[in-house]
N, C-alpha and C positions, 0 to 999 in steps of 0.2 A: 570379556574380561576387562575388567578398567584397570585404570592406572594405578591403582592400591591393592591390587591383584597379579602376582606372577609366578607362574611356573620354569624353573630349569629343569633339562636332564642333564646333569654332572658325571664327567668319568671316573669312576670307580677304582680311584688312584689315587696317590698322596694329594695330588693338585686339587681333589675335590673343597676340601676345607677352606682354600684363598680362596677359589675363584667363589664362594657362599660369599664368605665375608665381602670379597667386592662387591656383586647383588647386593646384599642387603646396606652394604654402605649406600650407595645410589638410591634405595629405595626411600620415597617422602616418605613421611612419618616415622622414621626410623632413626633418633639420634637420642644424646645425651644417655643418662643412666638406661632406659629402652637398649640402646644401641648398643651398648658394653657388655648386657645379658644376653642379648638375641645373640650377639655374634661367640659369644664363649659359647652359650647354650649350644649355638647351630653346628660348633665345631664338633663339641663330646659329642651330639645325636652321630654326626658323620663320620666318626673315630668308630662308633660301636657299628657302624654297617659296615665299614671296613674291614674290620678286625683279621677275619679270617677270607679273604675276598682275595683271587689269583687275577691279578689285572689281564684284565680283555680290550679289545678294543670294542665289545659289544656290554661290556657291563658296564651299567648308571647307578647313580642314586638321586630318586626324583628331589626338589627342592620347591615346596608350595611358600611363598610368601603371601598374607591378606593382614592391610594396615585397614580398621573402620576407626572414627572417632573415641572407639571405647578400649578396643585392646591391637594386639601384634599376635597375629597367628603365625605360626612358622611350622611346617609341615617335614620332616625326612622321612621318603620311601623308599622301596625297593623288596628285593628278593630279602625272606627272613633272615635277621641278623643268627650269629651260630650259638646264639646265647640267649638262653629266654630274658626279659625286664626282669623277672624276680631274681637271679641270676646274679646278672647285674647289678642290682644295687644292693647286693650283699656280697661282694667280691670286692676282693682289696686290691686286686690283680685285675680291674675292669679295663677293658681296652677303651682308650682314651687319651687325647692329647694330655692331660693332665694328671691322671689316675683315677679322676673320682667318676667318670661320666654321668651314665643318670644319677646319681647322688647329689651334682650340680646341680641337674634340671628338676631335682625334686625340692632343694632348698630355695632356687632364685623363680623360679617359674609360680602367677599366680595358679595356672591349671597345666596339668598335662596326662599325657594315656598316650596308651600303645592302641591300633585298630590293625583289625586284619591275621589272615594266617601264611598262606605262601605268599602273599605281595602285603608285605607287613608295611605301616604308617605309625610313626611315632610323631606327638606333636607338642607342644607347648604354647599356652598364650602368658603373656604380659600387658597389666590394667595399664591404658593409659592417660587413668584417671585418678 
């Protein structure tokens, strides 16, 4: 894994969403207009894993970050959210730091999609070109 490539597993608690944003602030390639989308986007993805989530000391939510000269992947996993995507972004009630979650990542994000069924990956990139 290089240096433009990193995995966290985050606790699956309010604390998850700062301790992203610190990641990804550290991370090169990762600033200016990039860095104001990644780090809102990264919050709603981790608002909608949480939603309905009884903290453990054993539940995460994985956080893939990969910076290439072309785009910013940003990666949020874990155990299925309690809400399908389509769900979500037809709910006015979306759990999320802000209210709109994916609605966010589907306006500011060039690409993104859900992967997966019981270890669900939602992800987004940003051109950074």
């Amino acid at each position: 894994m290089s240096l433009n490539e990193r995995v966290f597993e985050l606790p699956a608690t309010a604390a998850a969403a700062g301790l992203a944003r610190r990641e990804l602030a550290s991370m090169p390639g990762i600033t200016g207009e990039i860095a104001y989308k990644a780090l809102l986007m990264t919050s709603e993805l981790i608002a909608v894993y949480l939603h309905d989530v009884v903290p453990s000391p054993e539940a995460t939510v994985r956080l893939s970050l990969r910076v290439t000269p072309e785009r910013v992947r940003i990666e949020v996993g874990g155990r299925r959210p309690g809400v399908s995507p389509d769900a979500l972004m037809q709910s006015s009630e979306t759990p999320s730091l802000g209210g709109f979650g994916l609605q966010i990542v589907e306006r500011m994000a060039d690409a993104w999609g859900v992967e997966g069924a019981d270890d669900t990956m939602i992800w987004f990139e940003l051109n950074r070109q």
